[in-house]
OpenMM code with the backbone's topology and positions (N, CA, C; nanometers):
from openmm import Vec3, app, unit

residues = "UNK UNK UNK UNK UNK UNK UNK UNK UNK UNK UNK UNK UNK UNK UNK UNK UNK UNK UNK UNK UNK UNK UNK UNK UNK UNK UNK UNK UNK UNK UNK UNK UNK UNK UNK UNK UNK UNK UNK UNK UNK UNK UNK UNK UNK UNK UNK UNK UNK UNK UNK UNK UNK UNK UNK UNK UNK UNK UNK UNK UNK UNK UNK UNK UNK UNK UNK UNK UNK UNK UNK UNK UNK UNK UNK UNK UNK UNK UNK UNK UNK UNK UNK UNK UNK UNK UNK UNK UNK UNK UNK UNK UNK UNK UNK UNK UNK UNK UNK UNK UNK UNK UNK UNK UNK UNK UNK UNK UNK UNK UNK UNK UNK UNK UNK UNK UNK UNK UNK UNK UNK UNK UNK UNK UNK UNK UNK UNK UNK UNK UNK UNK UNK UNK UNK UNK UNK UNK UNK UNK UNK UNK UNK UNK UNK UNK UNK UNK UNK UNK UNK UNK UNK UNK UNK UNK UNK UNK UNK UNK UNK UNK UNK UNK UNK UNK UNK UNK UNK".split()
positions = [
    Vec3(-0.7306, -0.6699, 0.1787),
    Vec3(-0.6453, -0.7270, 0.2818),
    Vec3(-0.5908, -0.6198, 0.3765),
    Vec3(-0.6522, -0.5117, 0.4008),
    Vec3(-0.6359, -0.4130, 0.5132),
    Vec3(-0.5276, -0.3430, 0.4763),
    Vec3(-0.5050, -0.3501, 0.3084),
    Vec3(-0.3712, -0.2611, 0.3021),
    Vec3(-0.2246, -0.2927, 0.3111),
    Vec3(-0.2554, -0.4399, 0.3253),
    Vec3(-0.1086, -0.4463, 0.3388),
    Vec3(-0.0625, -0.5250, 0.2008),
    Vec3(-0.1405, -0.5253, 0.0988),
    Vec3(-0.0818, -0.5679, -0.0279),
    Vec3(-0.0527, -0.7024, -0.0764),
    Vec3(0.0660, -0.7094, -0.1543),
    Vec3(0.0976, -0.8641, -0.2801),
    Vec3(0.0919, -0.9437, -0.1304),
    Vec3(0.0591, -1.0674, -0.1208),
    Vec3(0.0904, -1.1708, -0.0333),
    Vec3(0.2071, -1.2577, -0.0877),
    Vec3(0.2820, -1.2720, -0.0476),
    Vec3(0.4026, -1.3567, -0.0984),
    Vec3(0.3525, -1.5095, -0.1837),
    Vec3(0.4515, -1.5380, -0.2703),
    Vec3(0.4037, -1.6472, -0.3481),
    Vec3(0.5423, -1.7238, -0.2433),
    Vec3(0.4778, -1.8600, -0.1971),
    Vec3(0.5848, -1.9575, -0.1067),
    Vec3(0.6029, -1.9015, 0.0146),
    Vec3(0.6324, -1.9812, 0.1049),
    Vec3(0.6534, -1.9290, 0.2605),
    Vec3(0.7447, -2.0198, 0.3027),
    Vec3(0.8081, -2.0107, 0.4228),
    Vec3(0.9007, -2.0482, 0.5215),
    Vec3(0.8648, -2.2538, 0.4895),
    Vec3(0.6929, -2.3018, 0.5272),
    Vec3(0.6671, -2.3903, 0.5447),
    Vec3(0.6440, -2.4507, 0.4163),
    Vec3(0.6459, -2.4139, 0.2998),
    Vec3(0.5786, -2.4347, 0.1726),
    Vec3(0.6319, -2.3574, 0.0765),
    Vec3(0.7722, -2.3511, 0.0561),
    Vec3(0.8355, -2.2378, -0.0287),
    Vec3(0.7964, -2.2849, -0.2079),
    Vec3(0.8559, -2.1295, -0.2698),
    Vec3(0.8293, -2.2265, -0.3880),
    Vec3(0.9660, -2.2872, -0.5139),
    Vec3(0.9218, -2.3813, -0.5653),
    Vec3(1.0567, -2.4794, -0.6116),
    Vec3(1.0652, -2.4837, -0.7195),
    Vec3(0.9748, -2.4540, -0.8332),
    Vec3(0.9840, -2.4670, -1.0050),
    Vec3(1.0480, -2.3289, -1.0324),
    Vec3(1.0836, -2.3371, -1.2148),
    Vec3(1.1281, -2.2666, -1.2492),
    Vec3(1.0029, -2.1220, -1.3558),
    Vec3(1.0271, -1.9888, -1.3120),
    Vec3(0.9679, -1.8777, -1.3310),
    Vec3(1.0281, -1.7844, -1.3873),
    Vec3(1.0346, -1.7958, -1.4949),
    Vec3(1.0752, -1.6974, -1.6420),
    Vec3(0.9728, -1.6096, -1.6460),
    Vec3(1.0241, -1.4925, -1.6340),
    Vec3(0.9708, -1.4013, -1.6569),
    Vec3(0.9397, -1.2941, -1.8144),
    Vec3(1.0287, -1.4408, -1.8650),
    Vec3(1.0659, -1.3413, -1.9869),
    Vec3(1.0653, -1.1892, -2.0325),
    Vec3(1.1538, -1.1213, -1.9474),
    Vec3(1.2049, -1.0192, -1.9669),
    Vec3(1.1136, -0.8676, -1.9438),
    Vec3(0.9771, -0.9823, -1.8869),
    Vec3(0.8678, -0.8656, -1.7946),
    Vec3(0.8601, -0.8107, -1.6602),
    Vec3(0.8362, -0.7090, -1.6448),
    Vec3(0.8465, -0.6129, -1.5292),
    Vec3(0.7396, -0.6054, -1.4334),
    Vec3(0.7254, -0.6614, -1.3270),
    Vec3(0.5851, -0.6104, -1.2221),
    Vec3(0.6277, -0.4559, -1.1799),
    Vec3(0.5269, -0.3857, -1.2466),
    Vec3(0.5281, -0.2362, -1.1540),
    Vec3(0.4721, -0.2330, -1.0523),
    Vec3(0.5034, -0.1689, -0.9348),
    Vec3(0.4384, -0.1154, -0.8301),
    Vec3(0.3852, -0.2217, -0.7293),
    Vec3(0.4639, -0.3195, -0.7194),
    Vec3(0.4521, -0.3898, -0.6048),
    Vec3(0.4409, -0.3451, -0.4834),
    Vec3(0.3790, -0.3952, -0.3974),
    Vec3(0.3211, -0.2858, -0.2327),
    Vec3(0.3311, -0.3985, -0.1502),
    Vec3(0.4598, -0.4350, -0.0324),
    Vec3(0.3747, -0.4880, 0.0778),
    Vec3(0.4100, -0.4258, 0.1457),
    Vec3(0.3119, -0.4460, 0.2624),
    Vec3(0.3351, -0.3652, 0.3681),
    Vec3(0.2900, -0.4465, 0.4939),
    Vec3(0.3681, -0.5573, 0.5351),
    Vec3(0.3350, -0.6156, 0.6450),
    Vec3(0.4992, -0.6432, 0.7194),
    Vec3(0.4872, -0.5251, 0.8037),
    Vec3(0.5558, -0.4968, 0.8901),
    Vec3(0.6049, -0.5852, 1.0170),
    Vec3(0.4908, -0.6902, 1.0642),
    Vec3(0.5612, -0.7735, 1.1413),
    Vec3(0.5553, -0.9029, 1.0862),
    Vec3(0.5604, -0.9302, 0.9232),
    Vec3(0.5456, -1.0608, 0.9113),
    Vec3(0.6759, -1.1236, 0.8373),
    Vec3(0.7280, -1.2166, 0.8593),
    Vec3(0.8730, -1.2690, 0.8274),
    Vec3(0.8034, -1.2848, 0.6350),
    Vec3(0.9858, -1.3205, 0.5862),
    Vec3(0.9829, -1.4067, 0.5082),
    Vec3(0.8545, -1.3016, 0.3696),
    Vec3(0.9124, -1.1844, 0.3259),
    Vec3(0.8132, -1.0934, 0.2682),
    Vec3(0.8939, -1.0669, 0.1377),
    Vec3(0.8644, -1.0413, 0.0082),
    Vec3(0.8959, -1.0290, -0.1212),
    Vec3(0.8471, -1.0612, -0.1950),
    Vec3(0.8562, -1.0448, -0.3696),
    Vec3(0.7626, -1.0896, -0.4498),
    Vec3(0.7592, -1.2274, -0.3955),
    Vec3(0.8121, -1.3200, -0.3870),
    Vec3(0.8315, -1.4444, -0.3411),
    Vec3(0.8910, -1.4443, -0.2109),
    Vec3(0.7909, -1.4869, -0.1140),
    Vec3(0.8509, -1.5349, 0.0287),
    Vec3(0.9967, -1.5805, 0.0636),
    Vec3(0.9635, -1.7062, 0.0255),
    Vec3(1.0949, -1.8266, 0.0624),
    Vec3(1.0940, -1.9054, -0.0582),
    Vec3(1.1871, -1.9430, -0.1312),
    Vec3(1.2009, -2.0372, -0.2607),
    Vec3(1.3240, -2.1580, -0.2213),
    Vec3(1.3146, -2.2432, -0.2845),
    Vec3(1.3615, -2.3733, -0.2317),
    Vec3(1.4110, -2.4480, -0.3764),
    Vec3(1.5261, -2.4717, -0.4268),
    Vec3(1.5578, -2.4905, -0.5281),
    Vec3(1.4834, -2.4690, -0.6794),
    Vec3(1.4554, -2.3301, -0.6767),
    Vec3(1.3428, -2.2700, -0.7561),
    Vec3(1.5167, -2.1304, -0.8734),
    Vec3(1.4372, -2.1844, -0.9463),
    Vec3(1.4802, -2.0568, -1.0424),
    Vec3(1.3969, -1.9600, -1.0820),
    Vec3(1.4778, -1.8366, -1.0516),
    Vec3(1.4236, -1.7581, -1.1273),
    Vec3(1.4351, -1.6644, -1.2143),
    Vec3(1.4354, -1.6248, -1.3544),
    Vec3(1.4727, -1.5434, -1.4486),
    Vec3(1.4177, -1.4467, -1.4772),
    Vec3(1.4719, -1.3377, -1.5946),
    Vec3(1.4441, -1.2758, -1.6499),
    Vec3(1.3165, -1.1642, -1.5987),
    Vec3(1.3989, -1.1000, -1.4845),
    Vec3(1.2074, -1.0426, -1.4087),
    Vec3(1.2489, -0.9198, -1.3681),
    Vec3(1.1831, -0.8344, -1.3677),
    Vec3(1.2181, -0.6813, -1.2881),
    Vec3(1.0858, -0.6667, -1.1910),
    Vec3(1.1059, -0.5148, -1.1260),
    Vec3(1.0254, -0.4705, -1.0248),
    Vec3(1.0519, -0.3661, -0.9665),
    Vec3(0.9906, -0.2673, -1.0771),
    Vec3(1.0068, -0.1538, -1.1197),
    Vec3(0.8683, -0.0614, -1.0509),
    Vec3(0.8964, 0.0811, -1.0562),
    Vec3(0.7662, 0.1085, -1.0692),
    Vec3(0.7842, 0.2453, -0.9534),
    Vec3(0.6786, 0.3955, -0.9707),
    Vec3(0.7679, 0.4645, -0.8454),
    Vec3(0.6487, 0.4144, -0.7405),
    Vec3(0.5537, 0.3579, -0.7480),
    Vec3(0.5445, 0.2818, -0.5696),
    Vec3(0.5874, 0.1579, -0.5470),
    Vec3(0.7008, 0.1370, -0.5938),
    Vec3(0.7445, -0.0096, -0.5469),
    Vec3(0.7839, 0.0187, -0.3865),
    Vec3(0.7446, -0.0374, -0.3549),
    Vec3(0.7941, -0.1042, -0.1747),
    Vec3(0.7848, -0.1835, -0.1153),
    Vec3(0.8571, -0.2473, -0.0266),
    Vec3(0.8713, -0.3851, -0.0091),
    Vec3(0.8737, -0.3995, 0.1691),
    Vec3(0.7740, -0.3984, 0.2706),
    Vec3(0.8128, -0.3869, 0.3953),
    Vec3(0.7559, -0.5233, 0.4695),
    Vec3(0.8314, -0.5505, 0.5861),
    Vec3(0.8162, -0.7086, 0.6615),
    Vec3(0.8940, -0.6938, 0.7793),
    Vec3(0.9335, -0.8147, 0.8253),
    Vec3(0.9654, -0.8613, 0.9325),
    Vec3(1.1134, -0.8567, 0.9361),
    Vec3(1.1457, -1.0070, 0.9432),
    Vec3(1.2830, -1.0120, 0.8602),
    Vec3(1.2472, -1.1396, 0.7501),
    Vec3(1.3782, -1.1858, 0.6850),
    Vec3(1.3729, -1.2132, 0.5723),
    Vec3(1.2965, -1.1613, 0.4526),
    Vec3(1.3713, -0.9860, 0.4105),
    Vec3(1.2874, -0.9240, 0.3314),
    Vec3(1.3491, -0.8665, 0.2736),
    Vec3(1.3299, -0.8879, 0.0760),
    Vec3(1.3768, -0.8673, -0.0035),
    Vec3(1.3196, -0.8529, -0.1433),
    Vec3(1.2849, -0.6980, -0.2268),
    Vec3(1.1816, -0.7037, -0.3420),
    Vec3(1.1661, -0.8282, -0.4064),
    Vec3(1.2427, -0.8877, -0.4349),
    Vec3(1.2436, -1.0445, -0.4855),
    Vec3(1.1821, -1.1761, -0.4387),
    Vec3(1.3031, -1.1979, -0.3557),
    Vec3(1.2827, -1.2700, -0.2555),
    Vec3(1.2650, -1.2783, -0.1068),
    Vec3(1.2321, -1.3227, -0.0079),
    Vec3(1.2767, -1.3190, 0.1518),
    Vec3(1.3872, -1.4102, 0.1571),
    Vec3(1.4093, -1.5261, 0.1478),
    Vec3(1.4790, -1.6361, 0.1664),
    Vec3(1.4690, -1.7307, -0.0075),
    Vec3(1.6330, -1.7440, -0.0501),
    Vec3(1.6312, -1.7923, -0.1533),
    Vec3(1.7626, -1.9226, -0.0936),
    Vec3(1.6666, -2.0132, -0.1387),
    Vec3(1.7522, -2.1994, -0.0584),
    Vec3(1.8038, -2.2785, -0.1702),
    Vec3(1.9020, -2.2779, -0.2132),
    Vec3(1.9203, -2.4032, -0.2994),
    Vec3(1.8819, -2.3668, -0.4461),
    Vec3(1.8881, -2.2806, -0.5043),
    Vec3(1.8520, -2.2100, -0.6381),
    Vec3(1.9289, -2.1035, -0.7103),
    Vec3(1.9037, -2.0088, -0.8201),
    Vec3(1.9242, -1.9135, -0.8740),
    Vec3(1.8270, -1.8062, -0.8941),
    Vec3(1.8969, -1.6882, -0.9399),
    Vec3(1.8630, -1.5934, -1.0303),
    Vec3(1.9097, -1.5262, -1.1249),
    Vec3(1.8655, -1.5477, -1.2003),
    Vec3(1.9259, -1.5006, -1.3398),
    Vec3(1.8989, -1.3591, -1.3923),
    Vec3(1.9418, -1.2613, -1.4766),
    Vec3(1.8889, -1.1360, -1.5335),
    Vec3(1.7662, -1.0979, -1.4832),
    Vec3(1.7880, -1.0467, -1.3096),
    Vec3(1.6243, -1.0185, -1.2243),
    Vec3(1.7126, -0.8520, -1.2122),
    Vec3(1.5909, -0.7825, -1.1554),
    Vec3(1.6439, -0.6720, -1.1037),
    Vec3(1.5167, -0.5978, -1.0332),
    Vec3(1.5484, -0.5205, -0.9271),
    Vec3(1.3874, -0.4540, -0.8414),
    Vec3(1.5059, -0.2734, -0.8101),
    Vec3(1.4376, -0.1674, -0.8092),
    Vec3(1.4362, -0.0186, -0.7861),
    Vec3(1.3514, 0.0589, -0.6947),
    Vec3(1.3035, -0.0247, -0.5516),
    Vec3(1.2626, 0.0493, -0.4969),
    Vec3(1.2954, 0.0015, -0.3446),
    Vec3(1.2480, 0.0975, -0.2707),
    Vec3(1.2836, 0.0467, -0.1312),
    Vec3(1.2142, -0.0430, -0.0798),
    Vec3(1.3229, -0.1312, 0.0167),
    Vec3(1.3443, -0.2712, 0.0715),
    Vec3(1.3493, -0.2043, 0.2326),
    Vec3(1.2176, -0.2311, 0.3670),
    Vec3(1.2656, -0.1965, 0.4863),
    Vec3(1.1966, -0.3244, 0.5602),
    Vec3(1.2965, -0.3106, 0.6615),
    Vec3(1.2517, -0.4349, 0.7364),
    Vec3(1.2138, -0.4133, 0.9060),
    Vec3(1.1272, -0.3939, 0.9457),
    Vec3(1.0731, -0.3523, 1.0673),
    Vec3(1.1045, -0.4457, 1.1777),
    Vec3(1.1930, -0.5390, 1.1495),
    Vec3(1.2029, -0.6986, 1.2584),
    Vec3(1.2705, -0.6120, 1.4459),
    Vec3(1.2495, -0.6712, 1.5362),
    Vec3(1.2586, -0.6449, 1.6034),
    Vec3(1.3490, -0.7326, 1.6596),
    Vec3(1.3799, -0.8494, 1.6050),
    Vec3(1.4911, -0.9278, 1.6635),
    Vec3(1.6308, -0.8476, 1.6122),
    Vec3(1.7323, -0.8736, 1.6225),
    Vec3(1.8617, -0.8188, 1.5930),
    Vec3(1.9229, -0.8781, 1.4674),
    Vec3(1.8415, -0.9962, 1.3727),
    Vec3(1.8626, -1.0323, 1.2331),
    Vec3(1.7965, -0.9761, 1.2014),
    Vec3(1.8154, -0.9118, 1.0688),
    Vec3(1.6977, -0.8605, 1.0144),
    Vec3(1.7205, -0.9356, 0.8708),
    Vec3(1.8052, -1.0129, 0.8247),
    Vec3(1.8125, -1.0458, 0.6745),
    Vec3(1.7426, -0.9729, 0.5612),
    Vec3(1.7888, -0.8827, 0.5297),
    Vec3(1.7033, -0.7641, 0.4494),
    Vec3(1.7640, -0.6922, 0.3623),
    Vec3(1.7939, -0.7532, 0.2206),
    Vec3(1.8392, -0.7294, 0.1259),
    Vec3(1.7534, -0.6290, -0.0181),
    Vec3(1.7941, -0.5879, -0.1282),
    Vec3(1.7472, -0.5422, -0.1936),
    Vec3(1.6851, -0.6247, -0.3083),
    Vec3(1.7707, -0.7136, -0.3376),
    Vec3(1.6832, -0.8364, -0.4312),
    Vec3(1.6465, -0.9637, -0.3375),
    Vec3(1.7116, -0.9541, -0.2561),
    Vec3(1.7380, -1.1013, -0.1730),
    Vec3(1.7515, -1.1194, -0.0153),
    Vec3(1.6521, -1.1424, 0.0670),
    Vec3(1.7295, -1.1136, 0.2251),
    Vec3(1.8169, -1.1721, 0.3015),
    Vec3(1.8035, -1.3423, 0.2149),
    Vec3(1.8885, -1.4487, 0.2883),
    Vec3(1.9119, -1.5250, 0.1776),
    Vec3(2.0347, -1.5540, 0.1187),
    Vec3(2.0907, -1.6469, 0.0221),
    Vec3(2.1284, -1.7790, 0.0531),
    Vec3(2.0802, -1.8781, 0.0388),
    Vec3(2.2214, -2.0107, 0.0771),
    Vec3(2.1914, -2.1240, 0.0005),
    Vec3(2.3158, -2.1405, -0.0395),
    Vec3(2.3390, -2.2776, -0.0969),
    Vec3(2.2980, -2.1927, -0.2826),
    Vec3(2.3080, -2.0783, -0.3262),
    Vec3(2.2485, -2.0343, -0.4444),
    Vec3(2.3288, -1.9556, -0.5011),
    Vec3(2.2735, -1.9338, -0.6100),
    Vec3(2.3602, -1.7798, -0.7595),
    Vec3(2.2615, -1.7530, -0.7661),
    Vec3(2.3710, -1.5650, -0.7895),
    Vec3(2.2739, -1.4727, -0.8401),
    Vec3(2.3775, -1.4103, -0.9254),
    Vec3(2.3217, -1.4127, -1.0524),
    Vec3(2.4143, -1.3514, -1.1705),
    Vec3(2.3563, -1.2566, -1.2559),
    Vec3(2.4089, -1.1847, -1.2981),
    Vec3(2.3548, -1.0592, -1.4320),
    Vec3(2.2359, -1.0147, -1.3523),
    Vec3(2.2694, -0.9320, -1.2163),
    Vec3(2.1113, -0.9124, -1.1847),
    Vec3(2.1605, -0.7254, -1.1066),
    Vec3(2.0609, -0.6553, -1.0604),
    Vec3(2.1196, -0.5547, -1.0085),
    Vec3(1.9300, -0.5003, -0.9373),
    Vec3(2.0097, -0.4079, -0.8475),
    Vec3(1.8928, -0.2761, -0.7812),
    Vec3(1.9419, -0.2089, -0.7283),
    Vec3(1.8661, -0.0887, -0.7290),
    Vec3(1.8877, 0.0737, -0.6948),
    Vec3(1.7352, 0.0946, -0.6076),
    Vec3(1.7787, 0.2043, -0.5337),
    Vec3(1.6599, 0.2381, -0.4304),
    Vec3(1.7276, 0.2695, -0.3309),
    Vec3(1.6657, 0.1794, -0.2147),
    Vec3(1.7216, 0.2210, -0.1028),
    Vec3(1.6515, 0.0553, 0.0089),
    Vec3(1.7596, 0.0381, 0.1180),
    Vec3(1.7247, -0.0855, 0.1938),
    Vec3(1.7450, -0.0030, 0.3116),
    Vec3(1.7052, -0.0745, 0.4293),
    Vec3(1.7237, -0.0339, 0.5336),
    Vec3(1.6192, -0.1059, 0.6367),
    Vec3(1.6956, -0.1618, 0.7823),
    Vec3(1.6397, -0.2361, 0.8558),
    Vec3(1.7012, -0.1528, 1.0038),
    Vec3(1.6312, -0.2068, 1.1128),
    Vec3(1.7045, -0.1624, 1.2534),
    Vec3(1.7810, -0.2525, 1.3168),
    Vec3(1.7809, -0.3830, 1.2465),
    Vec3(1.9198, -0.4882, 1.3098),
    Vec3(2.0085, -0.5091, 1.2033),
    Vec3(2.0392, -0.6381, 1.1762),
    Vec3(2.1552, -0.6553, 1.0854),
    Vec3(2.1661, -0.6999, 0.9993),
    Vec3(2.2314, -0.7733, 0.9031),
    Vec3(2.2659, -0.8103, 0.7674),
    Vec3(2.1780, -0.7378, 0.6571),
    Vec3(2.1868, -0.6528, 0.6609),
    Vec3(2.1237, -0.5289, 0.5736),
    Vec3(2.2341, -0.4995, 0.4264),
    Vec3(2.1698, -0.5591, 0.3150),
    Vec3(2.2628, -0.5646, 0.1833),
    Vec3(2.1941, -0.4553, 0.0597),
    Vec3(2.2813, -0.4131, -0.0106),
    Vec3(2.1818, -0.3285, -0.1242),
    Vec3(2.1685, -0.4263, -0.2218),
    Vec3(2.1986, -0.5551, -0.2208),
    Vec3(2.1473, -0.6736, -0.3509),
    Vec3(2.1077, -0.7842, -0.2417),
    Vec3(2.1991, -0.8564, -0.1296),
    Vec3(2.1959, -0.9582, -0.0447),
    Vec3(2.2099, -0.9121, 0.0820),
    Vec3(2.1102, -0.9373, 0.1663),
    Vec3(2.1487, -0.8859, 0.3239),
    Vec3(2.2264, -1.0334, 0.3685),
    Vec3(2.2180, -1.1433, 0.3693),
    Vec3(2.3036, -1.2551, 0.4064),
    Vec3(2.3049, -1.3384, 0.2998),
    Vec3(2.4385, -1.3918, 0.2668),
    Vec3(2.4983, -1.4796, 0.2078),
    Vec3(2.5297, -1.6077, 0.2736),
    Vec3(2.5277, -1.7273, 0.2564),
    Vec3(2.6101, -1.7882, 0.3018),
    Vec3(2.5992, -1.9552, 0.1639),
    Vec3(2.7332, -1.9871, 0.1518),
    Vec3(2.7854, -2.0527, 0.0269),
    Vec3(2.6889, -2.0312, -0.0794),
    Vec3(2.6899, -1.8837, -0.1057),
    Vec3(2.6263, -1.8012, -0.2375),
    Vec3(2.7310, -1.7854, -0.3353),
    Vec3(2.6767, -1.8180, -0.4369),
    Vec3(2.7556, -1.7583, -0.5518),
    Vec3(2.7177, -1.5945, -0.6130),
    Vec3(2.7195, -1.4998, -0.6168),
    Vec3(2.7035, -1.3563, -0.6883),
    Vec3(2.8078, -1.3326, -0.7741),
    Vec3(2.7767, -1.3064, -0.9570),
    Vec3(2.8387, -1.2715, -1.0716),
    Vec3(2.8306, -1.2108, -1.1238),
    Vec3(2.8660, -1.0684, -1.2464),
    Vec3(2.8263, -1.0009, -1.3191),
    Vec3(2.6670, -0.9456, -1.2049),
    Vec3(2.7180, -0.8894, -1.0931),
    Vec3(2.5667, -0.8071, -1.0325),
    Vec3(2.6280, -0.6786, -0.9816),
    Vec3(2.5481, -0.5712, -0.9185),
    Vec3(2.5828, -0.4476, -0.8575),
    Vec3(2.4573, -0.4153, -0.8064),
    Vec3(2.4821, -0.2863, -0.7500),
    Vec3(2.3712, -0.2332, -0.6547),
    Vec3(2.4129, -0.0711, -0.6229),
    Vec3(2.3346, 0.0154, -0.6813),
    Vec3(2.3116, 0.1793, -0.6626),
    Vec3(2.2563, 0.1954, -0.5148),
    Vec3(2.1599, 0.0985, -0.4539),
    Vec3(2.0688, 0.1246, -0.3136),
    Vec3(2.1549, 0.1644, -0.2444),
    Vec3(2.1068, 0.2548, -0.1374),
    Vec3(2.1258, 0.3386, -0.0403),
    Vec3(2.1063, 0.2140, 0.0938),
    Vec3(2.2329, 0.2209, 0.2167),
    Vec3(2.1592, 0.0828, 0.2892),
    Vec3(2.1895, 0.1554, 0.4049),
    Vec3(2.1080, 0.1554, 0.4786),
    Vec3(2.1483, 0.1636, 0.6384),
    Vec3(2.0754, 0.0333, 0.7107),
    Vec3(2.1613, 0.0235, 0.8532),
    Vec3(2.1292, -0.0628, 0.9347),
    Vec3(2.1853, -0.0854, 1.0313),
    Vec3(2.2005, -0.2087, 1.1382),
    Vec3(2.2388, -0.1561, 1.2991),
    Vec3(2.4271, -0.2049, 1.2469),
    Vec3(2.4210, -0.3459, 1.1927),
    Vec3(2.5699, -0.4113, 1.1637),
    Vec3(2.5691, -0.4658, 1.0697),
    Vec3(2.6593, -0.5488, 1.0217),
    Vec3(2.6574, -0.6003, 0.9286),
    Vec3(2.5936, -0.5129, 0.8061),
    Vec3(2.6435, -0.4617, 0.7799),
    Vec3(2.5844, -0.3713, 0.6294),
    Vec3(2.6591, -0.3868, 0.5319),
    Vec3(2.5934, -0.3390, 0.3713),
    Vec3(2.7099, -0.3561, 0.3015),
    Vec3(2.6302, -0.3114, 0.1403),
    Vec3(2.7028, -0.2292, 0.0516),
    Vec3(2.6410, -0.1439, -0.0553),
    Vec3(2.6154, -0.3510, -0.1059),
    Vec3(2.6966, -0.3923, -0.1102),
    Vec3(2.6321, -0.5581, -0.2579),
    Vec3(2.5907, -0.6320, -0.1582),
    Vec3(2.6473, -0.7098, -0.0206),
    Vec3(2.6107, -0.7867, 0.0679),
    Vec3(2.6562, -0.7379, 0.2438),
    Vec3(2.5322, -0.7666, 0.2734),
    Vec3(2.5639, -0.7351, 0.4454),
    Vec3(2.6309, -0.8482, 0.4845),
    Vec3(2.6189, -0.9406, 0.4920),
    Vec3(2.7403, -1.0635, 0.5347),
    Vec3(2.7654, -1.1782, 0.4804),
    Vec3(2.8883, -1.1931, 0.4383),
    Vec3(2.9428, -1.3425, 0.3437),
    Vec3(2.9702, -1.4268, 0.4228),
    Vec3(2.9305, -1.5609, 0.3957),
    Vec3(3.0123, -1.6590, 0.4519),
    Vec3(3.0242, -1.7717, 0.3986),
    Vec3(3.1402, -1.8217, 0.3347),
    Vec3(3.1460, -1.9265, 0.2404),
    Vec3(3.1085, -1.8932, 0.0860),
    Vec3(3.1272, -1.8111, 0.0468),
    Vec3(3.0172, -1.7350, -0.0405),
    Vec3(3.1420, -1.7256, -0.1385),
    Vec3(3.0736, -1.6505, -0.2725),
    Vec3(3.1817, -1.5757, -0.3427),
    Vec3(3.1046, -1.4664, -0.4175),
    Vec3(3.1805, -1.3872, -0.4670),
    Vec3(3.1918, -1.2547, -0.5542),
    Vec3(3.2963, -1.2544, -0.6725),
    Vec3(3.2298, -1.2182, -0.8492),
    Vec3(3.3191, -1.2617, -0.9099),
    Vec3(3.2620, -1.1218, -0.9889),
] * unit.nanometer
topology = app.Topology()
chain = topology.addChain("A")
for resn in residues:
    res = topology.addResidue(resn, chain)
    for name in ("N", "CA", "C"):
        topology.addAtom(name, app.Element.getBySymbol(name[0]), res)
């Protein structure tokens, strides 16, 4: 595929909605590398989908896209995550001024994310740039943290680049 790696499981038009236990296994060395394409992570876009017990580990983990981009997820709608965690860098090349570009997660809503964490590094050239969530909105986040390194244009933030309606416990 010319190098640009994992293709996302679910997309924007067709996200995905069941539940994916990972039971307590690790993908090493995940690679994308599609720089202008939205909606990029182990999983694209998910839509009242759970997901557990998963890491994403590895020293070539990298995770690069558009916007909505996050080792995990791009866009997580109406769902959870449970005991997940990813350690490598999260960048988002978008050229619009959102970049939703988180370290587990790029865009949260209507969802929890509990007992989960990542370290690495995020970084986008517009905004909502998070080291766990680059946007929140009526998210729940519990028992989580984040070591990643984040830069970005606004909205930044070491756990979430922007809350709204949301909580932190």
């Amino acid at each position: 595929n010319d190098g640009e790696g994992w293709e996302p499981i679910g997309s924007e038009s067709e996200p995905f909605a069941v539940i994916f236990d990972g039971n307590g296994h690790e993908v090493r060395n995940l690679m994308i590398n599609r720089p202008s394409s939205d909606y990029q992570g182990l999983f694209g876009a998910t839509e009242g989908a759970e997901i557990r017990n998963l890491g994403l580990t590895g020293l070539l983990l990298s995770v690069e896209g558009g916007r909505y981009v996050g080792a995990l997820a791009g866009r997580v709608e109406g769902g959870a995550i449970t005991a997940s965690f990813a350690t490598g860098p999260v960048k988002s090349h978008s050229t619009y001024t959102d970049a939703y570009t988180g370290g587990l997660v790029g865009r949260l809503s209507n969802s929890a994310i509990t007992a989960s964490y990542t370290a690495g590094s995020v970084s986008a050239t517009g905004r909502y740039v998070g080291g766990l969530v680059g946007y929140s909105r009526d998210g729940s986040l519990e028992a989580v943290f984040s070591t990643a390194a984040v830069t970005g244009r606004s909205d930044v933030g070491g756990l979430v680049g922007e809350q709204m309606s949301a909580s932190i416990k």
